[in-house]
KEKELUM-940668 format. One record per residue (C-alpha): x, y, z. Coordinates in steps of 0.1 Angstrom, whole numbers, padded with zeros to 4 digits, always signed. Layout:
! residues N
XYZ/...
//
This chain:
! residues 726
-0378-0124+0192/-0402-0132+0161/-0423-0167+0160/-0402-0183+0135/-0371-0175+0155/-0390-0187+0188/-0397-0219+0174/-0364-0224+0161/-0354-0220+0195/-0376-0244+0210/-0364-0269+0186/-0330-0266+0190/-0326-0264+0228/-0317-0306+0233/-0289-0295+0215/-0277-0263+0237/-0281-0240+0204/-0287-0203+0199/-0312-0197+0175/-0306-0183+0139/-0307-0147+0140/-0308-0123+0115/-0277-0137+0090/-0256-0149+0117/-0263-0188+0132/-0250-0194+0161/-0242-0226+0179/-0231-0234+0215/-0212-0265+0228/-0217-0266+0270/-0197-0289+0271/-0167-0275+0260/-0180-0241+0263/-0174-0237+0223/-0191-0210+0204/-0194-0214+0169/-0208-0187+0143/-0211-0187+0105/-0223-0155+0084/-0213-0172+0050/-0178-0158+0043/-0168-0155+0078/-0168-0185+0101/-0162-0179+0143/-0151-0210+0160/-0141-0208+0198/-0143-0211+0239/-0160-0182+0261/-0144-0182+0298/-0151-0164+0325/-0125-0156+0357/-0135-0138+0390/-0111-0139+0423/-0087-0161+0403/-0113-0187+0398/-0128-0201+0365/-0168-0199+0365/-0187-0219+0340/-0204-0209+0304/-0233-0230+0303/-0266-0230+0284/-0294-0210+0301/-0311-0227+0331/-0342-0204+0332/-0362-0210+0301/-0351-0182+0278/-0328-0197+0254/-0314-0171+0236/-0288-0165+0262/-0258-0185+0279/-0259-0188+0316/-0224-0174+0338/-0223-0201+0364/-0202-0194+0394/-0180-0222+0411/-0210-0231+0434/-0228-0237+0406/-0253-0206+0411/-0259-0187+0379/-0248-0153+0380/-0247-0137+0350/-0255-0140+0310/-0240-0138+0279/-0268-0126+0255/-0266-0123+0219/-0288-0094+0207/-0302-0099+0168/-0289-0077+0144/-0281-0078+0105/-0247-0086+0099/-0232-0080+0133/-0227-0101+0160/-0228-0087+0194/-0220-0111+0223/-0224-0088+0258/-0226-0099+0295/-0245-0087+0324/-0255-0095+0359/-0280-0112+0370/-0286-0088+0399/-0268-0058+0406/-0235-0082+0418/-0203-0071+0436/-0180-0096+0419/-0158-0088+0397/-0143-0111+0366/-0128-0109+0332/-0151-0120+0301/-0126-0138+0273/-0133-0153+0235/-0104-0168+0226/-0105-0189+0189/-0101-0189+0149/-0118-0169+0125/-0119-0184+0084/-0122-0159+0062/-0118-0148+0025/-0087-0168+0014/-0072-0133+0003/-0082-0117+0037/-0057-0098+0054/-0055-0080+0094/-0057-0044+0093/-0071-0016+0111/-0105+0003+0105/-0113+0029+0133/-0094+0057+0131/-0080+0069+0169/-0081+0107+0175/-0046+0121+0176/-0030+0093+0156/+0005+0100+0142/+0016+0068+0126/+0007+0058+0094/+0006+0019+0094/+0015-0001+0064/+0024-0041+0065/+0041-0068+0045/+0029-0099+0036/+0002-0098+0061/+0022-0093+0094/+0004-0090+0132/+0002-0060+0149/-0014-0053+0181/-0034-0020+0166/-0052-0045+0142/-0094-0045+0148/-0106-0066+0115/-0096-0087+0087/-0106-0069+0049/-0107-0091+0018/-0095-0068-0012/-0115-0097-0036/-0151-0092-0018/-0144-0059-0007/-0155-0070+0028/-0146-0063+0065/-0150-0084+0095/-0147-0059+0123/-0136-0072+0160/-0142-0051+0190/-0129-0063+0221/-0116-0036+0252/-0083-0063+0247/-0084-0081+0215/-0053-0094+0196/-0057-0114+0158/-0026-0134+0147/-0024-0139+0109/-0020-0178+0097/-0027-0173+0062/-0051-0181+0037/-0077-0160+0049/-0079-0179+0086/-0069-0164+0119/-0068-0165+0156/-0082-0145+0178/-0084-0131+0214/-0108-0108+0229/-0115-0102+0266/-0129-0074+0291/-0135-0064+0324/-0173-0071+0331/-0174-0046+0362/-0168-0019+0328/-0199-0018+0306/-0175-0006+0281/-0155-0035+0280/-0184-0062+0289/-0194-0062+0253/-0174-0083+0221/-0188-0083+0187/-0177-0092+0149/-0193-0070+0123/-0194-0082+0090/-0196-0054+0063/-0199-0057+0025/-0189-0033+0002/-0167-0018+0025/-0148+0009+0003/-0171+0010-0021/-0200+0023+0004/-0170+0047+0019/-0147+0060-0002/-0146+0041-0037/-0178+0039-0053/-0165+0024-0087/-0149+0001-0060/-0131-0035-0078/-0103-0052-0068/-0065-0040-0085/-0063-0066-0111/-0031-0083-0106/-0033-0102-0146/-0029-0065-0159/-0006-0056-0131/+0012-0091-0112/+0033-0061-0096/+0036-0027-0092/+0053-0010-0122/+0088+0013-0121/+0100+0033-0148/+0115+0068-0160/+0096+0097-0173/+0109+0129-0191/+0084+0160-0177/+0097+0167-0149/+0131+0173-0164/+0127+0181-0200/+0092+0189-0197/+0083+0199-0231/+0116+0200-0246/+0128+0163-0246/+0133+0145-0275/+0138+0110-0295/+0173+0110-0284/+0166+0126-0253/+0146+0098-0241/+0171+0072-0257/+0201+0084-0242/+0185+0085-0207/+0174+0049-0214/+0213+0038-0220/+0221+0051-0185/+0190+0036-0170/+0197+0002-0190/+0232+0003-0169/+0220+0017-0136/+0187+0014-0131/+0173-0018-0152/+0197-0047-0134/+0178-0036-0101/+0143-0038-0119/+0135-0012-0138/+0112-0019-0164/+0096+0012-0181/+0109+0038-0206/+0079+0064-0209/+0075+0094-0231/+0060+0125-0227/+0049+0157-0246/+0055+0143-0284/+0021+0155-0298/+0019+0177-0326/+0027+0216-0312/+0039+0197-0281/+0069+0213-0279/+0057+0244-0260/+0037+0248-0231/+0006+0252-0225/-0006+0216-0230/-0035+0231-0242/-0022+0242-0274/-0012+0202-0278/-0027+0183-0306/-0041+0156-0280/-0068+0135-0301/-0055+0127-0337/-0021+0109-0329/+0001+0137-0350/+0036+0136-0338/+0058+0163-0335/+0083+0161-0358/+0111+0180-0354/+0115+0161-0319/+0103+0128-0330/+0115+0129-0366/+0113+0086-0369/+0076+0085-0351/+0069+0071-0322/+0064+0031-0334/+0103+0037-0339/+0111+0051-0307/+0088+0026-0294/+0111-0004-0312/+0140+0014-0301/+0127+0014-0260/+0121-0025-0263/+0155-0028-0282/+0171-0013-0250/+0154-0042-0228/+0128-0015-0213/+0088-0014-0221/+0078+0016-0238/+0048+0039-0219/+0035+0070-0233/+0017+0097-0220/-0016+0110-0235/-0041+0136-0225/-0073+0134-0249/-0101+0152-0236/-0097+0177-0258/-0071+0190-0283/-0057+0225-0296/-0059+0216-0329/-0081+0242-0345/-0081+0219-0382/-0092+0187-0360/-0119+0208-0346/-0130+0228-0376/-0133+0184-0391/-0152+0173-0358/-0168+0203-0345/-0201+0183-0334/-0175+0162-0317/-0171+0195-0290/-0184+0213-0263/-0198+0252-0270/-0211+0275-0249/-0248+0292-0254/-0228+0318-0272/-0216+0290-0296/-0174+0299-0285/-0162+0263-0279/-0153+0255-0243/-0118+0256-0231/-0103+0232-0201/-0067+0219-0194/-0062+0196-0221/-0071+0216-0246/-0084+0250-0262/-0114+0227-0281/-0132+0199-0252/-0143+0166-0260/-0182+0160-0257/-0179+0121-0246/-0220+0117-0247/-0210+0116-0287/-0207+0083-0299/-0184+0091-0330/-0159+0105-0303/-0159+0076-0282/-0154+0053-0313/-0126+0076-0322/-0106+0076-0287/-0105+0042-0289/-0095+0042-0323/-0063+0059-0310/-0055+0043-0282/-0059+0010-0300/-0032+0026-0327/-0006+0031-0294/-0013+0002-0280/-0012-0024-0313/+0008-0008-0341/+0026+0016-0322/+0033-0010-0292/+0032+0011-0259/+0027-0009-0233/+0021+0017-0202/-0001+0045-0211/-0003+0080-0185/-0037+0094-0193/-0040+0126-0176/-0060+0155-0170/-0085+0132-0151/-0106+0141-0121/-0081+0156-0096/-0080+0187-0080/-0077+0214-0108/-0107+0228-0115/-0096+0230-0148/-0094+0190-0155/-0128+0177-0172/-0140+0157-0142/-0145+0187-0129/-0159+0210-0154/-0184+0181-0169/-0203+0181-0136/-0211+0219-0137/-0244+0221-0147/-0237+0250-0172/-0216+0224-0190/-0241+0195-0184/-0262+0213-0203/-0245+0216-0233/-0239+0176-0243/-0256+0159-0272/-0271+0141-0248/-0277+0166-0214/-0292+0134-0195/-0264+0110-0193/-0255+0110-0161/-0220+0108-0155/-0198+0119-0193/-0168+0117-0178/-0169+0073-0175/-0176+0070-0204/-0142+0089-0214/-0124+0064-0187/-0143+0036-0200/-0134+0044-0241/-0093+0047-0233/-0096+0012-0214/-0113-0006-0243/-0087+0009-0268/-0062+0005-0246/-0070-0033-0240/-0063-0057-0213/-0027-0066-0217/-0019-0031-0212/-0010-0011-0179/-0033+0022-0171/-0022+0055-0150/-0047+0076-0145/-0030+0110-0140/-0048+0132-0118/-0073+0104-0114/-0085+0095-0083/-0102+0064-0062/-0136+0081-0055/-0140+0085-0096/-0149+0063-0123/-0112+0055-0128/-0108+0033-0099/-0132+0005-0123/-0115+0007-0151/-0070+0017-0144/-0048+0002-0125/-0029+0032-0108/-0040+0065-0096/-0023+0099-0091/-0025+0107-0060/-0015+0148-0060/+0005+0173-0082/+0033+0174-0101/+0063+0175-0078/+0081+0201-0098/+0069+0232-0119/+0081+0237-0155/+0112+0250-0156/+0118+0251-0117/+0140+0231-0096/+0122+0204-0072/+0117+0224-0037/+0110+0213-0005/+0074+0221-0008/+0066+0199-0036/+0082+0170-0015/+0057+0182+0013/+0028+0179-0011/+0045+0144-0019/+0042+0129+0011/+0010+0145+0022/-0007+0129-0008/+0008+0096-0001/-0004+0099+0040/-0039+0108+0029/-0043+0085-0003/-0028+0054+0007/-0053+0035+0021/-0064+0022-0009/-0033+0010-0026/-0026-0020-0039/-0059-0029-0029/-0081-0011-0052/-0052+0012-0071/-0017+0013-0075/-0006+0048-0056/+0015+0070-0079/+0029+0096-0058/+0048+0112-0089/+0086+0106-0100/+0114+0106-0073/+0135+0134-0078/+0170+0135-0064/+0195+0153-0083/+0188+0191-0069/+0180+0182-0036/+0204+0187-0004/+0209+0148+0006/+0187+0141+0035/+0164+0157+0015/+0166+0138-0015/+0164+0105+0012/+0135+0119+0026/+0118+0123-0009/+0129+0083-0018/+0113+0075+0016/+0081+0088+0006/+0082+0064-0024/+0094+0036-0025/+0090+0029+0021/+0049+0023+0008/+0055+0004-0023/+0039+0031-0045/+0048+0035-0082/+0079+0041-0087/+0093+0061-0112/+0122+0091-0119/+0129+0119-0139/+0160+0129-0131/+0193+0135-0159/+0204+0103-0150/+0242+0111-0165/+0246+0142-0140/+0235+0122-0110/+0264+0114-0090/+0271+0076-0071/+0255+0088-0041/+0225+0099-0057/+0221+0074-0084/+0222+0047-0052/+0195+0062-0036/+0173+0060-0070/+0186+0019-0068/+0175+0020-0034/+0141+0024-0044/+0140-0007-0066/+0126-0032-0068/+0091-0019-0054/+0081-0028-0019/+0049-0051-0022/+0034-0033+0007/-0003-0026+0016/-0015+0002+0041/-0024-0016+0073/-0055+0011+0080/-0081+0013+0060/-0090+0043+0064/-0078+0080+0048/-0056+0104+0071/-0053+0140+0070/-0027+0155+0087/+0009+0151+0086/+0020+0120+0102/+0055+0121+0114/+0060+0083+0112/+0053+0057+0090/+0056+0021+0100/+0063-0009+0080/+0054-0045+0097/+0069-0068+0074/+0068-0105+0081/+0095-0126+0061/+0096-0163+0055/+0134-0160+0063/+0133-0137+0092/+0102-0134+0112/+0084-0106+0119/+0099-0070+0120/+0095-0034+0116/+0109-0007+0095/+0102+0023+0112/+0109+0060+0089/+0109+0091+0116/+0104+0123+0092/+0111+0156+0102/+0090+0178+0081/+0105+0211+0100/+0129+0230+0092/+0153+0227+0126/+0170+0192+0135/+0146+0176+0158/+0139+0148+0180/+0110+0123+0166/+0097+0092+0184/+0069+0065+0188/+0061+0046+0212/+0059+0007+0216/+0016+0012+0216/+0016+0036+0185/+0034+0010+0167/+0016-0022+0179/+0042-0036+0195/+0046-0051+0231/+0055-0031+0257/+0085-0040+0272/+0101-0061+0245/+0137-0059+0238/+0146-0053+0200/+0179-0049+0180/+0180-0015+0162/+0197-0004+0131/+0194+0029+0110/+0199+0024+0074/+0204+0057+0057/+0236+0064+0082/+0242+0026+0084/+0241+0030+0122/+0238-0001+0144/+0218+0014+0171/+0221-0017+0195/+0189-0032+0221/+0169-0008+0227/+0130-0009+0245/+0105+0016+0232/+0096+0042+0232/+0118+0051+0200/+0133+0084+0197/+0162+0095+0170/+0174+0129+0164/+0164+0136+0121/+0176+0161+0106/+0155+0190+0090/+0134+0180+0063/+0151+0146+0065/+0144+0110+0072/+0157+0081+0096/+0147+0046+0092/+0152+0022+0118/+0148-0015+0112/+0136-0033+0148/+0139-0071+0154/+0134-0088+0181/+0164-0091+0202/+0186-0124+0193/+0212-0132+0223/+0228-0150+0188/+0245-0124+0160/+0213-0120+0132/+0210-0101+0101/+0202-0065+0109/+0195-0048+0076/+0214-0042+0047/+0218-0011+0026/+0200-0028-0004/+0162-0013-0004/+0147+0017+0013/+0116-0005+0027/+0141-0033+0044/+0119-0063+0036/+0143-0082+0032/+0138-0096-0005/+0172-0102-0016/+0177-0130+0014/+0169-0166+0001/+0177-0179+0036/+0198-0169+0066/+0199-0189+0096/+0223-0194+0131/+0243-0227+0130/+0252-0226+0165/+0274-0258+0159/+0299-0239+0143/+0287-0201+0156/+0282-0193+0121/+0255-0174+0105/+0246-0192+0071/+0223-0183+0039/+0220-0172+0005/+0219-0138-0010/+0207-0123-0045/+0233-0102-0058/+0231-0073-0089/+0256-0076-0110/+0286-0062-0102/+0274-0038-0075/+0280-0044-0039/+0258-0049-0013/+0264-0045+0022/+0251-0064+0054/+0249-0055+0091/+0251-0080+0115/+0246-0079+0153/+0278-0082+0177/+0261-0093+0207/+0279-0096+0244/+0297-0127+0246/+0308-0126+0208/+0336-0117+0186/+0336-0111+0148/+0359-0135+0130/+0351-0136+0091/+0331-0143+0059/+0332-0160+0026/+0311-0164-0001/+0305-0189-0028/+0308-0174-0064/+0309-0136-0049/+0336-0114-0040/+0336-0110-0003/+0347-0081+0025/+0337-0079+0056/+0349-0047+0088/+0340-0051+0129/+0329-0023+0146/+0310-0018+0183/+0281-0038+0184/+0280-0046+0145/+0301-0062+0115/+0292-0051+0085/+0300-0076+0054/+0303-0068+0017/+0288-0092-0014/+0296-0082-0050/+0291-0106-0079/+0317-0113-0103/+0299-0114-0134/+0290-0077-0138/+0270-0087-0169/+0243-0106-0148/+0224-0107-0116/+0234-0141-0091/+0227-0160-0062/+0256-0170-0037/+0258-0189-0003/+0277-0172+0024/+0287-0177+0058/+0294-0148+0086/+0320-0167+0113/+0318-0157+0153/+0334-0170+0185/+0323-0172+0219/+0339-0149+0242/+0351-0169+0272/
//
């Protein structure tokens, strides 16, 4: 220990303090055996104990002159051991050991509440070998694999480790905590709490801020034409799409009507060849411009998005009127890359100007709203993120030392752009520039080829995108795992591929030809909607395939539940499970299962779960905590089961009724499962304002809501009758 801290010591040991160390100060109560510990954001408030042979020993302060200790004092009052708290930077470390080699035996345990960052949520942050869940949560729910807290604002982690620790969220960025160890393990004789700053931003996002949530109060859902029309679609294309989606798709929240390929020369691949930088619009597909179409989007009640891709252009006139504006080789031939034949040199100020220029044209005059910018810095060699790093290309800017071209691209299309407008960048990517400056990322490649039906592979890619690239949505950016496509799929494909969606929360949009879908197919696109507001409970990137992905959700009107998707990615029907541990839940406990694709009621199970899936399909199983009462267990409204459209729901056991209020969409029905137990008998339902059905089955009653004003969404009341079995 330094002086300064030694003299702190020695002035402080009346009072039964640890000295300040490094960034942490430290405080201990003997008589309550209260530790207290304050790094700035994070605050530690609570009781050491200390068990051996079923006896409780004594924290006290240290008897023996060295006060940067606590003493273990057995229950003769001899000290036997110490809690010592070694000085490092930003960690905390709290370890016991022996006095002398000892025989006993006894259990260490810090048991208290943690205050945080108000926005702070409990998640995990050491990736396990072998893992094969991918953990997401809702509305900040407990889990038994959580090991920190993370504050998206501050981009900061408080990191537990504990051999047994368990944090239990009580929101607003406070907790409670237990940790505790076998001290006859040196493993397990040792808690700490490491505070760590900059947490993504020193790992994986270096352009690290917080998603803003004024641009973007919630993740955006839409329709796009590529990966139908691709370069075909026009005006009326997109218009005529819109008046299905306006009946189909907008009442459950759709809110976006995007175009695509409607540049000048745009109407014939390669996007190369498109006139990308001088807002020329193909006429013969766009004969009214796009201000009209974009009037004509709003008129439908959707927000008009567009899709742009200016790095470059194959306009040879723009060129030959720019040229100094471009990239050449030493031979003087211009340089070629994905978005066009001619590419933009961003270290030119006149260009910059000019990309904001256009972008402030789309956004004010034209009024687009949602703007897909793509060709950023994702795989494809060919995209300029990649090809303005080479140093043969570095070489040949205006100005060879800037140090990173590509921002400033990013940084021109959000200034034109504005801040009232929403940002996808389209091949972008959270360990690029874009992650300061757009709200979304694309996470992988398109999920269908020109001209190609959606396969299986591309649904593949889908998901293996979303398992690797998750860990940073709605945290730092939106995750756009491209459009959900379901119209050429076999059906527990096309479930599969909504799974991969919309059970994350990721941006949701689709590109089907919404007038061939049929009812089955078009429910499963309104299955999707509205999005999940779901976060990835790991911080941290997978990649592998993970055969399950699990969705904590805690709900002000239900609790705390899981919606658990088993994927088979092989081609054979196969059995998939998880077991109580891999999903943070207690072993042992008793829950009330339910599959919602099938609509299964799968009764009270104990994990480990195991369901047959189908090949290349998907089962989700919602698990709640057993009720010997009937309870809600899932309805066949969303693919993530979170339970939004319930206002309240709650057992009246006076009159063995289950009560609440429901959100209804217009005129289309929306079914409920409730739980039969033993001892009870299905006898009815009604509803206030809201056409009503309601079937028994084994273990389950299922009972149907539609509204009776198909012209608007509602609210109704309802109550679910049961009698007790004698």
């Amino acid at each position: 220990m330094n002086s300064r801290l030694l003299k702190t010591a020695i002035a402080i040991i009346s009072a039964s303090c640890i000295p300040l160390f490094a960034e942490w100060k430290i405080d201990f109560d003997e008589q309550s055996s209260s530790l207290r510990a304050s790094d700035g954001a994070a605050k530690i408030e609570g009781a050491l104990s200390f068990s051996s042979g079923g006896k409780n020993w004594k924290v006290a302060a240290s008897r023996d002159g060295v006060k940067d200790r606590l003493a273990i004092v057995d229950h003769k009052g001899d000290v036997q051991g110490y809690i010592v708290f070694p000085e490092k930077s930003g960690r905390l470390e709290i370890f016991f050991y022996h006095r002398t080699a000892q025989a006993y035996k006894g259990r260490l345990a810090f048991d208290g509440r943690i205050a945080f960052e108000p926005d702070a949520f409990a998640c995990r942050t050491d990736a396990q070998k072998g893992e094969r869940v991918l953990q997401l949560g809702a509305n900040s729910p407990d889990s038994e694999l959580n090991d920190s807290v993370f504050s998206p604002k501050t981009d900061s982690a408080l990191k537990l480790r504990a051999a047994d620790l368990k944090i239990k969220s009580l929101g607003g960025g406070k907790f409670e905590f237990a940790m505790s160890g076998e001290i006859s393990e040196a493993a397990e004789a040792a808690f700490s709490f490491d505070l760590q700053k900059d947490y993504l931003k020193n790992r994986y996002v270096p352009y690290y801020r917080p998603l803003d949530r004024k641009r973007c109060p919630k993740t955006p859902t839409g329709w796009m034409s590529w990966n139908t029309y691709f370069d075909k679609a026009t005006a009326e294309d997109n218009l005529a799409e819109a008046r299905v989606g306006q009946k189909y798709l907008q009442p459950f929240g759709c809110e976006i009507w995007s175009i695509e390929s409607w540049q000048g020369n745009s109407d014939q691949l390669p996007v190369s060849k498109f006139y990308n930088m001088n807002l020329e619009v193909n006429e013969r597909q766009f004969p009214k411009g796009m201000k009209k179409l974009a009037e004509d989007i709003r008129a439908l009640g959707f927000r008009p998005g567009i899709w742009m891709a200016p790095f470059g252009t194959g306009n040879e006139e723009f060129y030959r009127g720019h040229k100094d504006w471009f990239l050449h080789g030493a031979d003087g031939a211009p340089l070629r890359c994905w978005n066009g034949k001619y590419t933009l040199d961003p270290t030119v100020p006149e260009a910059r100007e000019h990309l904001k220029k256009i972008f402030k044209t789309a956004r004010e005059d034209w009024g687009y709203e949602f703007f897909k910018i793509d060709g950023m810095s994702g795989r494809s060699s060919g995209y300029c993120a990649h090809m303005y790093e080479r140093p043969e290309v570095r070489a040949r800017f205006k100005d060879p030392s800037c140090p990173n071209p590509f921002e400033l691209c990013v940084k021109a299309f959000r200034e034109g752009i504005g801040d009232d407008a929403i940002f996808l960048a389209c091949q972008g990517h959270t360990s690029g520039p874009e992650a300061a400056y757009a709200e979304m990322s694309r996470t992988g490649a398109d999920v269908v080829h020109p001209n190609q039906p959606v396969k299986w592979a591309n649904v593949l890619n889908q998901a293996r995108c979303t398992v690797n690239q998750i860990f940073t949505h709605n945290i730092s950016m939106i995750a756009d795992p491209d459009t959900v496509l379901v119209k050429d799929l076999p059906l527990e494909t096309a479930r599969a591929e909504a799974t991969i969606v919309a059970l994350p929360g990721q941006l949701t949009f689709f590109g089907d030809r919404l007038a061939e879908l049929d009812d089955q197919k078009m429910k499963i696109l309104q299955q999707t909607l509205p999005v999940a507001d779901v976060r990835p409970a790991a911080i941290y990137p997978h990649f592998s395939m993970l055969p399950v992905w699990n969705l904590a959700v805690r709900s002000p009107v239900f609790g705390q539940y899981n919606a658990v998707a088993l994927f088979n990615w092989g081609d054979e029907d196969a059995d998939i499970s998880a077991s109580a541990k891999e999903l943070g839940l207690p072993e042992g406990a008793e829950f009330d299962a339910y599959e919602f694709w099938t609509k299964k009621p799968m009764g009270k199970i104990r994990l480990p779960l195991s369901v047959r899936v189908p090949a290349r399909g998907v089962r989700v199983v919602v698990l709640r905590p057993a009720s010997a009462n009937p309870q809600i267990l899932g309805t066949d409204r969303h693919v993530a089961q979170t339970g939004f459209e319930f206002k309240s729901a709650k057992w009246n056991p006076a009159e063995n009724s289950l009560d609440g209020e429901i959100s209804l969409v217009r005129g289309f029905p929306i079914e409920v499962a409730v739980s039969l137990p033993d001892g009870y008998e299905f006898v009815g339902a009604e509803a206030e304002g809201a056409e009503c059905s309601a079937k028994a089955s084994e273990g389950c009653a299922a009972v149907t809501f539609k509204g009776k004003d198909p012209s608007k969404n509602s609210d109704c009341k309802f109550r679910i009758f049961f009698k007790k079995r004698r």
